[in-house]
C-alpha positions in Angstrom: 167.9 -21.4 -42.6 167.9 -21.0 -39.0 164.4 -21.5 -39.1 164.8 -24.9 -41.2 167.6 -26.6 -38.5 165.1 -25.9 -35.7 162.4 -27.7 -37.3 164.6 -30.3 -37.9 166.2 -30.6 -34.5 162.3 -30.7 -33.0 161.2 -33.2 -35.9 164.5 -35.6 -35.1 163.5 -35.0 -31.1 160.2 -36.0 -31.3 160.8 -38.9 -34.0 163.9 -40.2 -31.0 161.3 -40.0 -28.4 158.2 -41.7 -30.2 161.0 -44.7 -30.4 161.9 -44.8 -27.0 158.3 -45.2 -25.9 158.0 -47.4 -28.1 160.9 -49.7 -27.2 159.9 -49.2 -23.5 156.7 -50.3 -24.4 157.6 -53.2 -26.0 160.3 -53.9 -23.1 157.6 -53.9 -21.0 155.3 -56.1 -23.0 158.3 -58.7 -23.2 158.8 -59.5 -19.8 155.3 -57.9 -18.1 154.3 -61.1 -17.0 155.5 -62.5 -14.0 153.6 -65.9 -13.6 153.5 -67.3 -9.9 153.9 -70.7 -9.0 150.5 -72.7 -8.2 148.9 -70.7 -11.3 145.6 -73.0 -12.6 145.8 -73.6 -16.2 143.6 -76.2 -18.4 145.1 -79.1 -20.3 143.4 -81.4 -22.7 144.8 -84.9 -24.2 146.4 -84.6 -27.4 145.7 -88.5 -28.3 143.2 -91.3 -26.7 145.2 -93.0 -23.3 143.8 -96.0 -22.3 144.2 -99.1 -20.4 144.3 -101.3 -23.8 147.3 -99.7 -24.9 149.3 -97.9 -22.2 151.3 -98.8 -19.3 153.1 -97.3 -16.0 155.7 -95.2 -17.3 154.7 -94.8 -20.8 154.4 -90.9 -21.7 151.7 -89.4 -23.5 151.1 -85.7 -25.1 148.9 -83.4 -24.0 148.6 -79.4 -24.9 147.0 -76.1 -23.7 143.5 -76.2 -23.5 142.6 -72.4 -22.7 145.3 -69.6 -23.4 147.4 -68.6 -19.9 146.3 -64.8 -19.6 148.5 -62.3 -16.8 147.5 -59.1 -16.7 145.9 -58.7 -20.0 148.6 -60.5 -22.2 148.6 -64.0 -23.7 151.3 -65.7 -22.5 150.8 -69.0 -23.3 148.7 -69.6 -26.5 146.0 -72.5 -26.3 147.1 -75.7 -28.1 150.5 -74.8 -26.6 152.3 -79.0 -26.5 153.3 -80.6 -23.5 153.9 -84.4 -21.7 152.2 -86.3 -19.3 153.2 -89.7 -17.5 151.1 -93.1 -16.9 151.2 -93.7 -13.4 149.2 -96.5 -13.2 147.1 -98.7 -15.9 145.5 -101.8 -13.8 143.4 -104.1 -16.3 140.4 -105.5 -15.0 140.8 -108.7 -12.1 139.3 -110.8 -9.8 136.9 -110.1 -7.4 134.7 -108.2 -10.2 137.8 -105.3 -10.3 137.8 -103.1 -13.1 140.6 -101.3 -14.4 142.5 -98.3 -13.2 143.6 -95.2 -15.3 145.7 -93.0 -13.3 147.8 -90.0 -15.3 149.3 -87.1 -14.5 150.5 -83.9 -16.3 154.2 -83.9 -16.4 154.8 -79.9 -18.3 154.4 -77.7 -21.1 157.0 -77.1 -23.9 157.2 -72.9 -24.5 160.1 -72.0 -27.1 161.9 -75.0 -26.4 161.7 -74.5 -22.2 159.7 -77.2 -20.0 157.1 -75.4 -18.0 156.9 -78.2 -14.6 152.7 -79.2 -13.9 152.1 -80.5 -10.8 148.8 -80.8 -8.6 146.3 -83.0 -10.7 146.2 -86.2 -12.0 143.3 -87.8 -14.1 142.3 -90.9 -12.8 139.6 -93.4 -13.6 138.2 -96.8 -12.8 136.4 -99.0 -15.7 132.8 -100.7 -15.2 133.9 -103.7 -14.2 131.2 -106.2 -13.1 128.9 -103.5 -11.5 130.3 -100.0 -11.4 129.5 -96.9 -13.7 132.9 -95.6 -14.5 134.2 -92.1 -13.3 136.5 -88.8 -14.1 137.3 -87.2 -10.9 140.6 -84.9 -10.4 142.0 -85.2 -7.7 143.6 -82.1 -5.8 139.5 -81.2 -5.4 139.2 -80.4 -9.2 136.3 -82.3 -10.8 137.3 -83.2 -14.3 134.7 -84.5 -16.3 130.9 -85.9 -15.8 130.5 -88.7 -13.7 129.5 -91.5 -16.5 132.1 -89.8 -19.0 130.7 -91.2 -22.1 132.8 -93.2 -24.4 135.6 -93.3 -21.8 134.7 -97.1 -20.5 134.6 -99.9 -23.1 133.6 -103.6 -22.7 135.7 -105.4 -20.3 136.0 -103.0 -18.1 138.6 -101.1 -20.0 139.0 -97.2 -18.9 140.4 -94.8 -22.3 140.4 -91.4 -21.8 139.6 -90.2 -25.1 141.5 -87.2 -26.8 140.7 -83.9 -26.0 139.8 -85.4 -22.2 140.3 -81.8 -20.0 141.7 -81.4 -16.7 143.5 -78.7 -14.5 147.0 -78.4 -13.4 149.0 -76.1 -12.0 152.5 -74.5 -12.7 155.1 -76.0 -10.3 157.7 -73.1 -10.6 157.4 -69.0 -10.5 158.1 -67.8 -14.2 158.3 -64.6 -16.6 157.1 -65.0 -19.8 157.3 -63.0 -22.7 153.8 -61.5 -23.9 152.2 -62.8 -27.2 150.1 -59.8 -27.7 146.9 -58.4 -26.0 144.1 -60.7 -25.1 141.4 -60.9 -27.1 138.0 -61.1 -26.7 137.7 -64.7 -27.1 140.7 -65.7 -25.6 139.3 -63.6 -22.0 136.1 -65.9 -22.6 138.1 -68.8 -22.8 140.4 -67.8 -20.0 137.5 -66.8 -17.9 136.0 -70.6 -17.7 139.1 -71.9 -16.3 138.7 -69.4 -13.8 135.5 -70.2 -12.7 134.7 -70.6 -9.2 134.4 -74.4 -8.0 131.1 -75.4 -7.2 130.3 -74.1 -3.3 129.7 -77.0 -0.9 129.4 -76.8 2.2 132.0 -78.8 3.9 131.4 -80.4 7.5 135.2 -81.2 7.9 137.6 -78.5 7.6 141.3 -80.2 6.0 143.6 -77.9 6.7 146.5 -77.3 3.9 150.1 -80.0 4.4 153.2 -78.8 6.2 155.8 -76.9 4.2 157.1 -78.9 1.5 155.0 -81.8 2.3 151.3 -83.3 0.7 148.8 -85.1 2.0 146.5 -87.7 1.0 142.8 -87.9 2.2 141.7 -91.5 2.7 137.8 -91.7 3.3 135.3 -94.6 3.1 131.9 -93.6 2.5 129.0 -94.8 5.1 127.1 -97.3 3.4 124.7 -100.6 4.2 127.3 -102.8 1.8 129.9 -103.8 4.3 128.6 -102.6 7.8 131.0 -104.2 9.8 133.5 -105.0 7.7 137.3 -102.9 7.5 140.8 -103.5 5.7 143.9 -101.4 6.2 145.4 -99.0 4.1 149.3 -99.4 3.6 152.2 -98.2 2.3 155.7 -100.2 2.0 153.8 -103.2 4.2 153.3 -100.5 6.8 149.7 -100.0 8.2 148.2 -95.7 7.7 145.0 -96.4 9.0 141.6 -98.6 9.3 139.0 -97.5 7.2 135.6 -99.0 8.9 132.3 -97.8 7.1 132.1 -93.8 7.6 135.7 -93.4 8.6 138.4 -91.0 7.1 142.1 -89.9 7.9 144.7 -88.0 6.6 148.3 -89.0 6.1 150.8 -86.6 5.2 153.7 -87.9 2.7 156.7 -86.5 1.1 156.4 -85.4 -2.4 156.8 -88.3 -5.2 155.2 -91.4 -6.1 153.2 -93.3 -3.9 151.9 -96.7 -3.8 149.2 -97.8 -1.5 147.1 -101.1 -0.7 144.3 -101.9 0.7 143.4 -106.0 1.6 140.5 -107.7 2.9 139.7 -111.1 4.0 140.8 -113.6 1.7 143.5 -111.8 0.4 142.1 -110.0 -2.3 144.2 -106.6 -2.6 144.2 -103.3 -4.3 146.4 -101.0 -4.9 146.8 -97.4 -6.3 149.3 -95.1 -7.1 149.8 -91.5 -7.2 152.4 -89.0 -7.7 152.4 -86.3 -4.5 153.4 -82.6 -5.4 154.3 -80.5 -2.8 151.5 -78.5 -0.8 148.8 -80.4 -2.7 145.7 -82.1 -1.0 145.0 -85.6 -2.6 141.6 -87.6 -1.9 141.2 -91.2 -2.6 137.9 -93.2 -1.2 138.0 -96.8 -0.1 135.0 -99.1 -1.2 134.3 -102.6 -1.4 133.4 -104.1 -4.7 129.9 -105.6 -5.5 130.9 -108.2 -8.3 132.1 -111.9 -7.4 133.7 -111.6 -4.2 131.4 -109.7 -2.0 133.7 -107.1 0.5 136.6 -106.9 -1.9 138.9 -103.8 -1.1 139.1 -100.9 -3.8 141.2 -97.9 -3.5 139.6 -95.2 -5.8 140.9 -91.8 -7.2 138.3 -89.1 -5.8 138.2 -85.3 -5.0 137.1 -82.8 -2.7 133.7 -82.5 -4.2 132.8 -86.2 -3.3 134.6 -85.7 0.4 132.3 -82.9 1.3 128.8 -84.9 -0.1 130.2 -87.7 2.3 131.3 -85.5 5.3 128.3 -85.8 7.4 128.8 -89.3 7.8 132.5 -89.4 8.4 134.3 -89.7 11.3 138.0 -89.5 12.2 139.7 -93.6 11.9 141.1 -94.8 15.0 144.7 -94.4 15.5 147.3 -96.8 14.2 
């Protein structure tokens, strides 16, 4: 009998210490993931945004393109929903202008909780009179092929269609709870957000903004279309800087939407708009139209990628 209550005792032991490594284990799993702000993830449009249809302002959903992986858990599933925000639609104008597509990525949506994206915005410009159009990220993250097909229609139009991809990142440190082990073909989809950019070799170093600050990189690319001609870039009526052919500056701004112009003689103007995170690097590129009005100012999202190609042209603008 003594015999049977020791068997027991070890049986009862054993069966109170398989639980509590497995409740440690699953403690563990719940809240091993400690995501840090500035993480990269992959979102895709969950319905065609375009220049026909939408307007500054008007919000948009989007989802999880690639599941969020930290330290072998899935904690964020692909296909996980989210917003994002217009923040500019420009239909085509004079001067041979086509229109502008500007959104950003607003959050994602986990268990009821918003998730804050900040960092990227998708912007395009429609063919117009003479241009092919373009999906550039900026924040240096190209975001489609240059051409995209499908995404420019007659008129000059720009519409993203759905399932367009871009990057983000999150704004704000979280834990999340693990939805299981990764599996094979969530790594492989993980992996390819991962991917190292595209190494160019860079001939102007941009160092990152102040604390708490962004910065937008203006550059005009040196060309034979407009030697000698130049317009200001402004803000609020206030001058930033001259862009002549081959020029670039940088002007570091606050976080939170921007508006800048850019006007040439007659007064034909342009203007753009973005929405500045914190610590984020933004790159737009001055050109001058080639449709109706020959020198026409045209501010234009672009990216790191397109800085660097340009960069061994560029000089620093002349000082306000």
């Amino acid at each position: 009998m003594k015999r049977d209550h020791t068997l027991i005792r070890r049986l009862l032991f054993c069966a109170a210490f398989s639980a509590s490594v497995l409740a440690a284990g699953a403690s563990r799993a719940a809240s091993c993931c400690r995501v840090p702000a500035g993480t990269v993830v992959q979102v895709e449009l969950a319905e065609q945004v375009g220049t026909t249809t939408q307007k500054a302002g008007d919000t948009f959903a989007l989802r999880l393109a690639a599941p969020l992986i930290v330290q072998g858990h899935v904690v964020l599933r692909a296909g996980t929903p989210g917003m994002g925000e217009v923040i500019q639609a420009s239909k085509p104008g004079m001067g041979g202008k086509a229109a502008k597509l500007v959104l950003a990525a607003d959050y994602l949506l986990k268990d009821g909780r918003r998730l804050p994206l900040q960092g990227l915005q998708l912007g395009a410009q429609g063919k117009g009179n003479v241009e092919a159009a373009e999906v550039i990220g900026i924040s240096g993250i190209v975001l489609g092929p240059i051409g995209f097909v499908g995404m420019a229609v007659q008129g000059g139009n720009v519409d993203f269609p759905k399932g367009t991809k871009a990057m983000a990142n999150l704004a704000d440190g979280v834990v999340l709870t693990s939805l299981g082990r990764a599996s094979r073909r969530d790594r492989a989809l993980a992996a390819a957000v991962s991917a190292p950019a595209e190494d160019v070799d860079a001939a102007i170093d941009i160092p990152p903004p102040p604390a708490g600050q962004g910065q937008v990189v203006f550059f005009r690319s040196h060309t034979l279309l407009g030697t000698g001609q130049w317009f200001n870039v402004r803000e609020n009526g206030q001058a930033l800087g001259k862009l002549t052919n081959g020029a670039y500056f940088i002007q570091t701004v606050e976080p939170g939407l921007h508006t800048y112009t850019a006007t040439t003689e007659p007064e034909f103007k342009d203007s753009l708009k973005l929405q500045i995170a914190s610590g984020e690097t933004y790159f737009v590129e001055g050109i001058l139209t080639k449709g109706v009005v020959i020198g026409a100012a045209d501010l234009t999202p672009s990216d790191r990628v397109s800085f660097d190609k340009a960069a061994k042209s560029l000089k620093i603008a002349s000082a306000q």
